[in-house]
C-alpha positions in Angstrom: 36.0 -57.4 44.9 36.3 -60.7 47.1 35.4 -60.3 51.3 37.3 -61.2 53.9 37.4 -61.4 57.2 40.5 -58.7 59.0 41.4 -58.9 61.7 42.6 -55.5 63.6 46.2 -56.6 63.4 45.9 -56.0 60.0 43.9 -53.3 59.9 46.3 -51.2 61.6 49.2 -51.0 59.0 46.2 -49.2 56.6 46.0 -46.8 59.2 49.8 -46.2 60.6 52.8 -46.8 58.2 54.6 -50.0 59.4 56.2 -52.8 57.5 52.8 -54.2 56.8 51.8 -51.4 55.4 52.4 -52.5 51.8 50.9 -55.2 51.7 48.0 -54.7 53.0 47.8 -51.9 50.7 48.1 -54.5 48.2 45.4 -56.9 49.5 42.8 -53.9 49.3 42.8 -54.1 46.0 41.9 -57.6 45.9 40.1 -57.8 49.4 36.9 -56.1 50.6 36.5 -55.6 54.6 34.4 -57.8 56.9 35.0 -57.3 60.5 33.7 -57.8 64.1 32.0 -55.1 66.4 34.9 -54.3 68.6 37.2 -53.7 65.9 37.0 -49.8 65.4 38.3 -50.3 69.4 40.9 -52.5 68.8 42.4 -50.0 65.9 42.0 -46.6 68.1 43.9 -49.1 70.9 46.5 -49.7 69.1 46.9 -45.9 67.2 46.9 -44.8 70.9 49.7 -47.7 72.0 52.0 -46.3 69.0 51.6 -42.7 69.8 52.3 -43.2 73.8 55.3 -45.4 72.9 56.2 -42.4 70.5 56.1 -45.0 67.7 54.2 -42.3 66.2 53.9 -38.6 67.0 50.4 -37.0 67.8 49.9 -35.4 64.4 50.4 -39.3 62.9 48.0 -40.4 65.3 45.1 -37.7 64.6 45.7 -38.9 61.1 45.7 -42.2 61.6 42.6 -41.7 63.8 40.9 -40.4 60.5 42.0 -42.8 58.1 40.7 -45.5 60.7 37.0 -44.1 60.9 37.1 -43.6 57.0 37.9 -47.7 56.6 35.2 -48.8 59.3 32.8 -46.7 57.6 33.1 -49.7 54.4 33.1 -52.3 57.0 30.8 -55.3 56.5 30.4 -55.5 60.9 29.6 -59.1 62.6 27.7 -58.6 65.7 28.7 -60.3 68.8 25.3 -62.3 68.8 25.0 -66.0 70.4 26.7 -68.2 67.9 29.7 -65.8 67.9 29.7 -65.8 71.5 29.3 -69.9 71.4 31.9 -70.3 68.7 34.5 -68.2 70.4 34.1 -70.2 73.9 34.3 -73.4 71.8 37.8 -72.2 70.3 39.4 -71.4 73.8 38.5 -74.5 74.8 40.1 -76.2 71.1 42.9 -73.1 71.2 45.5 -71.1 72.9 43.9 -67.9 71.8 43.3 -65.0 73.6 40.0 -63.5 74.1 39.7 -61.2 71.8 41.5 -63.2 68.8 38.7 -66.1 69.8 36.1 -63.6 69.2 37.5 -62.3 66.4 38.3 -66.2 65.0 34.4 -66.7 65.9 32.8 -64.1 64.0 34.6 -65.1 61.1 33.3 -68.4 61.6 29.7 -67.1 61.8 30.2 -65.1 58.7 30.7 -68.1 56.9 28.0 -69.7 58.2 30.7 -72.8 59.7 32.0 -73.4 56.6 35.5 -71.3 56.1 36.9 -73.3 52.8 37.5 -71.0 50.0 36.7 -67.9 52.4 39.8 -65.9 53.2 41.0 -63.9 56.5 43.8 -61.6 56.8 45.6 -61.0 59.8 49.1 -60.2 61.0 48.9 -62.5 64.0 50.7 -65.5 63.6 48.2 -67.3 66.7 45.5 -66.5 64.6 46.9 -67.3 61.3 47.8 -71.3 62.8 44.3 -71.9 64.2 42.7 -69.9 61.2 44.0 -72.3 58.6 43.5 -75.0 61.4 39.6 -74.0 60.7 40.0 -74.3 56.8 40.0 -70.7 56.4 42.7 -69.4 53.5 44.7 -67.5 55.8 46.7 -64.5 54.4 49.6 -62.7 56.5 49.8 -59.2 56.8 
């Protein structure tokens, strides 16, 4: 099995049936996780978005709740240590990017030591898709 770097957008649809859902089924056959250390956060956020929107009902929720715990527990996790912190300022500066997605963009970075070609991330943000393959990373929707 190959790492990569996910992103909690695409986390989430291995955790809540959407329209992602099947593929990223798919790419966990293929694809091993490496994350950052707020994503476990991010996920619950989200879960808890759907199920006050009534996207999802509050059995779904304390199920998705689960499966989410169950997948971070096979998590490779990137701290937020300094060159994460550095490299995420660096791509606000270079990027529209949110916070979060620069943090998320920088501890990928990190993980590959600076050097993304041939390393993979999977995301189903379309932001951080552009700048991720603006970085050299092979960028995969989800």
């Amino acid at each position: 099995m190959i790492d990569a770097f996910w992103d909690s957008s695409s986390l989430v649809p291995l955790c809540v049936t959407q329209a992602a859902s099947r593929q990223a089924q798919q790419l966990v056959r293929e694809y091993s996780f490496v994350t950052w250390w707020a994503t476990g956060i991010e996920v619950a956020s989200a879960i808890q978005r759907l199920t006050r929107t009534g996207d999802i009902s509050p059995d779904e929720s304390h199920a998705a709740h689960r499966r989410r715990k169950k997948l971070l527990r096979t998590c490779k996790v990137i701290q937020a240590e300094g060159a994460v912190l550095d490299q995420a300022e660096e791509l606000v500066l270079r990027f529209p990017l949110k916070a979060a997605d620069a943090l998320q963009l920088a501890a990928a970075w990190v993980w590959t030591m600076g050097d993304p070609s041939g390393s993979t991330l999977i995301s189903g943000d379309r932001q951080v898709l552009v700048v991720a393959k603006d970085l050299g990373f092979n960028a995969i929707q989800c």
